[in-house]
C-alpha positions as CSV (number, residue, x, y, z in Angstrom):
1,X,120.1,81.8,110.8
2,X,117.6,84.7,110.8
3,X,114.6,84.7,108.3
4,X,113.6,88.0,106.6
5,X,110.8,88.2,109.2
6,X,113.1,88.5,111.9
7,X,116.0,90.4,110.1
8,X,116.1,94.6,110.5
9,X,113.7,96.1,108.2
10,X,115.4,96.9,104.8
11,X,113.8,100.9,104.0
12,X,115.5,101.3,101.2
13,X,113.0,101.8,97.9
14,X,115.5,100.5,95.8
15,X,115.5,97.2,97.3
16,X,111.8,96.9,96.3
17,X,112.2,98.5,93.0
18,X,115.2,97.5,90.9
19,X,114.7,99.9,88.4
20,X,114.5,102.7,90.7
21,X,118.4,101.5,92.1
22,X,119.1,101.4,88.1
23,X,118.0,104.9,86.8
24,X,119.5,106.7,90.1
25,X,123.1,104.8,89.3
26,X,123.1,106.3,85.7
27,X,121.5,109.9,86.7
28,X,124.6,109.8,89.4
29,X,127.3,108.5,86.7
30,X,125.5,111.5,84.5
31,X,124.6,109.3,81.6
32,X,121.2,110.9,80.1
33,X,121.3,107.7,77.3
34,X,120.9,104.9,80.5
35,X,118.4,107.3,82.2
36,X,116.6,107.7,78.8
37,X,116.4,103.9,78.6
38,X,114.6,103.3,81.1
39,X,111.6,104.7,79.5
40,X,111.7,103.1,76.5
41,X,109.2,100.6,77.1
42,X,106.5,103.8,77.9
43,X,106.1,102.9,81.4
44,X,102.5,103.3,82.8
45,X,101.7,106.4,84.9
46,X,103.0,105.4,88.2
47,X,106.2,103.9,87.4
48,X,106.9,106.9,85.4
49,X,106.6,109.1,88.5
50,X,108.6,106.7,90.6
51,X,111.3,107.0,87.8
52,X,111.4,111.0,87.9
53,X,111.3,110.7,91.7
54,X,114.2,108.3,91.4
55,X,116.0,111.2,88.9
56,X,115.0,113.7,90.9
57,X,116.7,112.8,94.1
58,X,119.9,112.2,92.8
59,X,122.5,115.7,93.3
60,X,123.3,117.9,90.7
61,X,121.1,115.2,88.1
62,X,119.8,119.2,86.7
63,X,123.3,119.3,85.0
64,X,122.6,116.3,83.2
65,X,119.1,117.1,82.6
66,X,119.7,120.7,81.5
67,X,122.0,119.6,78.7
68,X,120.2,117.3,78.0
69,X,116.9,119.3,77.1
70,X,119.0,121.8,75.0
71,X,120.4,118.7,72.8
72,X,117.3,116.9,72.5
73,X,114.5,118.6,71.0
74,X,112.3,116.3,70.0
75,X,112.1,115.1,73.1
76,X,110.1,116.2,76.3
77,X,111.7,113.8,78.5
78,X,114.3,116.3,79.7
79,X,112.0,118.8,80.5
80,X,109.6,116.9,82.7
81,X,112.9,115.1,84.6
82,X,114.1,118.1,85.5
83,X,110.7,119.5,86.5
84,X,110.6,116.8,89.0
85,X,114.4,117.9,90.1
86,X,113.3,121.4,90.5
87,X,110.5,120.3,92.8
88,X,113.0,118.4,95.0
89,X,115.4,121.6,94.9
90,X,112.6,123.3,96.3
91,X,111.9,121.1,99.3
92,X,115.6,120.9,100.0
93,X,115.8,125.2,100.1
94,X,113.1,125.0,102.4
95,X,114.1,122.1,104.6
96,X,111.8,119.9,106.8
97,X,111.9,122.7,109.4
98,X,108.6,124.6,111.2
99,X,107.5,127.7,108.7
100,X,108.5,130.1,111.7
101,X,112.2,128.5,111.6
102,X,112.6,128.7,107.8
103,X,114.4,132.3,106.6
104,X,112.9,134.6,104.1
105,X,115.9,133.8,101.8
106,X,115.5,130.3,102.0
107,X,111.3,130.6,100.8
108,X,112.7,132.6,97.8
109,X,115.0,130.1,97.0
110,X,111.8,127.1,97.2
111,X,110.0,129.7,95.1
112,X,112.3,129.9,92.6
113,X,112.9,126.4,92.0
114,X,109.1,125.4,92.0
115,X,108.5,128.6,89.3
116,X,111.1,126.8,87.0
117,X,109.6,124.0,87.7
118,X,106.6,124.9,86.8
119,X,107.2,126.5,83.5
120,X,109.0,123.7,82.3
121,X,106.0,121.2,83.5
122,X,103.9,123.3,81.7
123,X,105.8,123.5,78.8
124,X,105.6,119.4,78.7
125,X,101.7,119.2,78.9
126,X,101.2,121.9,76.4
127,X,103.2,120.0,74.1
128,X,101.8,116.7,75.7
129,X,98.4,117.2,77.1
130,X,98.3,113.4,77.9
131,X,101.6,113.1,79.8
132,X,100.0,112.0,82.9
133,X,102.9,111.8,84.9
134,X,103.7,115.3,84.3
135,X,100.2,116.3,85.5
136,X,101.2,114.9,89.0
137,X,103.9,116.6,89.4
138,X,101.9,119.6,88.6
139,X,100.1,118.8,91.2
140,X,102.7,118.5,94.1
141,X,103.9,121.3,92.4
142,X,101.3,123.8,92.8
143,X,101.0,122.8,96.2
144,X,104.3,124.8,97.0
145,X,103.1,127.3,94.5
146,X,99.6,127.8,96.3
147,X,97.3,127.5,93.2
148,X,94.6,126.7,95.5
149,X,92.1,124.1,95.3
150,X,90.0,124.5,91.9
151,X,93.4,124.3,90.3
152,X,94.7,121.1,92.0
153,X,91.1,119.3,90.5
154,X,91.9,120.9,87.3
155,X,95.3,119.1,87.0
156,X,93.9,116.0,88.6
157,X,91.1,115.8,86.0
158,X,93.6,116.0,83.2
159,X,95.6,113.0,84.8
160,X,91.9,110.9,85.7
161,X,91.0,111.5,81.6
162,X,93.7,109.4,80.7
163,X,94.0,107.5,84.1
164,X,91.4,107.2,86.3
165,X,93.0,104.7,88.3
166,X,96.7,106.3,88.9
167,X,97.2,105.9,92.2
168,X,100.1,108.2,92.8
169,X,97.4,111.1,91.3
170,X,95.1,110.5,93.6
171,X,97.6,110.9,96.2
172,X,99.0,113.7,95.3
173,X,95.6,115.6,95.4
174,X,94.9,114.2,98.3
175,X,97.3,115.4,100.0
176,X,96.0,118.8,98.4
177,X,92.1,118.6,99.8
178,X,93.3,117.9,103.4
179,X,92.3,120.8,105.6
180,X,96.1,121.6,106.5
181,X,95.9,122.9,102.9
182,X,92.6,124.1,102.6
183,X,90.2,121.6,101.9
184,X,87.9,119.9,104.4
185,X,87.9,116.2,106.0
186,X,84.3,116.0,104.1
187,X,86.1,116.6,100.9
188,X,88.4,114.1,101.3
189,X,86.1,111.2,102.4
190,X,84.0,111.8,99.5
191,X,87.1,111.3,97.3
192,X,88.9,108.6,98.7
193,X,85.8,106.3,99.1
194,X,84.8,106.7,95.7
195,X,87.9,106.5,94.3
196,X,88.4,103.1,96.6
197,X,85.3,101.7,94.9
198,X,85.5,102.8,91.3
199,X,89.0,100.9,91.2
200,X,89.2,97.4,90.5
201,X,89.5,95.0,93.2
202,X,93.0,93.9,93.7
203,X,94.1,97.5,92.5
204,X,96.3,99.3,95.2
205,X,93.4,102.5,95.7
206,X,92.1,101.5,98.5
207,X,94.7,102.3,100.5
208,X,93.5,105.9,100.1
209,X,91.3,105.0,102.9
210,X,94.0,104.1,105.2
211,X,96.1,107.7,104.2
212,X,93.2,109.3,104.8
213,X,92.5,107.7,108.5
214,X,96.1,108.3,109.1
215,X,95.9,111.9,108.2
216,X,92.7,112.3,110.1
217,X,94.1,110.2,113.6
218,X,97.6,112.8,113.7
219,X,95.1,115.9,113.6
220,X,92.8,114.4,116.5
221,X,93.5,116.1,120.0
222,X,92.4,115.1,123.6
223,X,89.6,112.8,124.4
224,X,88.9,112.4,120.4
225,X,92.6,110.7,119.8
226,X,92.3,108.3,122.6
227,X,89.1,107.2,121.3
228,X,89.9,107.5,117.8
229,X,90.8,103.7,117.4
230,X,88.2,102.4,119.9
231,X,85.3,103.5,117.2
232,X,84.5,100.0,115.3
233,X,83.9,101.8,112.1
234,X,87.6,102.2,111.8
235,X,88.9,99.0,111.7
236,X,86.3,97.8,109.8
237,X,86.6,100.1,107.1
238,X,90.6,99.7,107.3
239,X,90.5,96.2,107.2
240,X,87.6,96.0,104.3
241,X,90.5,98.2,102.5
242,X,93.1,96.0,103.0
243,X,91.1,92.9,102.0
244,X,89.6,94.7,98.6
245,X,93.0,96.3,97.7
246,X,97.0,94.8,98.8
247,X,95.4,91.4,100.8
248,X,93.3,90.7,97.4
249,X,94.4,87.4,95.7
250,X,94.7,89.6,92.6
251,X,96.9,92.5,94.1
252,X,100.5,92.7,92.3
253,X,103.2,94.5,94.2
254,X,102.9,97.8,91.9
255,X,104.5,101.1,93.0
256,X,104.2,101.9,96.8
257,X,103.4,98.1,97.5
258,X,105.6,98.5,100.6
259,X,104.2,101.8,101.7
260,X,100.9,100.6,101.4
261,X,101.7,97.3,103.8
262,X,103.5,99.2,106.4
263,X,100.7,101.9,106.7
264,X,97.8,99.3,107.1
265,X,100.2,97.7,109.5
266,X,101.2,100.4,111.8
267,X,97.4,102.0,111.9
268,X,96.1,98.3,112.8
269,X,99.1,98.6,115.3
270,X,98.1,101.8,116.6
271,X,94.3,100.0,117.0
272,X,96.0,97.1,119.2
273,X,94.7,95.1,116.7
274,X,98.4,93.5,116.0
275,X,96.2,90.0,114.5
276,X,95.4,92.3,111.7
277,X,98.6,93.4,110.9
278,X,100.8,90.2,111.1
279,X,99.0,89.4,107.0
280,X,100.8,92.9,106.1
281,X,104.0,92.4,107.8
282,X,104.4,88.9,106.2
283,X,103.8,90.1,102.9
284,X,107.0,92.8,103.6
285,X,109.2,90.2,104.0
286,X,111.5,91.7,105.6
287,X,110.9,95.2,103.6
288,X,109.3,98.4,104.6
289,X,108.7,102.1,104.2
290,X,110.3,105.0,106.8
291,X,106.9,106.4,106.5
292,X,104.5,105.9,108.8
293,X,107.5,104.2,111.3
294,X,109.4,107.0,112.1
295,X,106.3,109.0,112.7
296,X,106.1,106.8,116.3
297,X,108.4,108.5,118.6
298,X,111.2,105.9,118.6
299,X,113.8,105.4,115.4
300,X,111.3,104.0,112.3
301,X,113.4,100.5,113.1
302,X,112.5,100.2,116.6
303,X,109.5,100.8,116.0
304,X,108.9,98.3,113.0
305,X,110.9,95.4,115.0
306,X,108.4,96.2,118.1
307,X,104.8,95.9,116.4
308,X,106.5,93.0,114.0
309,X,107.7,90.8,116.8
310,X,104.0,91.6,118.1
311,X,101.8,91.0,115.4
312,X,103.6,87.5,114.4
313,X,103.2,86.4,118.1
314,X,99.2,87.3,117.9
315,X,98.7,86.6,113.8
């Protein structure tokens, strides 16, 4: 009888979040009263992005959505789902191809759908300049849009007045200050670390640290990337993450619990430091995230059932 620990890794977000596998159901059966539900209890910041993720992955949810926002005016729920839909429409015009292999029709169509996003974000936070969740998608949002650096803090400020500690903010305008996009590695050390230490122990932030050395290890070249996880500081700032943020006793599995495991695993694996990574692996149980796995040349299951059957042998 195989355990969860040696079962194939289940990647499916809805398997760590149930309520995630319940909004999608009712945005796919096109019944806006079960979708509006699910915010009824005012979910905090982060859930109430993975919720409009959720919504905004599902095909054709804008028909709902749309009708929706024309029968419900008292509402600005409609509006900010489908402002995360239109992001997701964007993405999908563009594709996950190279810029040089993506057509000129197919960027006006991304354009389109992130300027009606956009307006209808906007729309939300003028109504509701507290809607935090809104904010972050303005942020991924303007990303597409190229609003440029100044702007991103703008809209991450209005999200850290009401919620210093949202997570998925902080990631979002992280992936903003990154040099790919026009900000600078100094920049995002800055924000990470203090963000890491101005949230509460136990709180999921710290994993900022481990995006960021993740980020920083893909753009390395040459000499630099072979050495990259031989420097001490590394690991020892990765694993004083982990211990202050999803290895805490006081850690709760929160949103992007799973992403945040597999990512300290697989950089600890990429460190050959597989002892450090069996504590991450165990607390998946049997669950993890396609992202950073299927960033390792083999399929993201190889690759997970490798380093797991590793790091439980050394850990």
């Amino acid at each position: 009888m195989t355990t969860p620990l040696h079962s194939p890794p289940d990647f499916r977000p809805e398997s760590a979040y149930p309520q995630l596998a319940s909004i999608k159901a009712a945005a796919r059966a096109g019944d806006w009263p079960a979708v509006a539900r699910h915010f009824d209890s005012r979910p905090g910041t982060d859930d109430m992005v993975m919720l409009a993720v959720g919504v905004g992955e599902v095909p054709g949810a804008e028909v709902m959505l749309a009708r929706a926002a024309a029968e419900e005016e008292a509402s600005t729920l409609p509006e900010f789902l489908l402002g995360a839909r239109c992001l997701e429409l964007a993405w999908d015009a563009r594709s996950s191809k190279l810029a040089k292999h993506v057509s000129r029709e197919q960027f006006a169509r991304m354009r389109e759908h992130l300027c009606n996003g956009e307006q209808l974000l906007i729309d939300v936070t003028a109504l509701e300049p507290q809607h935090t969740a809104a904010w972050i998608f303005r942020i991924k949002n303007g990303m597409g849009l190229s609003t440029g650096l100044a702007e991103a803090r703008r809209r991450y400020d209005q999200v850290a007045k009401h919620d210093p500690h949202s997570y998925r903010a902080q990631v979002a305008y992280l992936n903003q200050i990154y040099p790919k996009w026009g900000g600078s590695w100094e920049t995002v050390w800055t924000f990470v670390r203090e963000r890491a230490a101005a949230a509460p122990e136990g709180a999921i932030n710290a994993t900022l640290i481990a995006e960021a050395h993740y980020e920083q290890f893909v753009w390395t070249e040459g000499d630099e990337r072979r050495r990259f996880w031989q420097r001490p500081e590394v690991v020892n700032e990765l694993y004083a993450a982990a211990q202050r943020s999803v290895l805490h006793p006081s850690f709760r599995n929160v949103y992007g619990w799973v992403t945040a495991h597999s990512l300290f695993a697989a950089l600890f694996c990429l460190g050959e430091r597989h002892d450090l990574a069996a504590p991450h692996f165990r607390a998946l149980g049997g669950l993890a995230s396609d992202f950073p796995w299927s960033h390792f040349g083999a399929t993201a299951t190889e690759s997970f059932t490798k380093h797991r059957a590793i790091a439980l042998r050394k850990g």
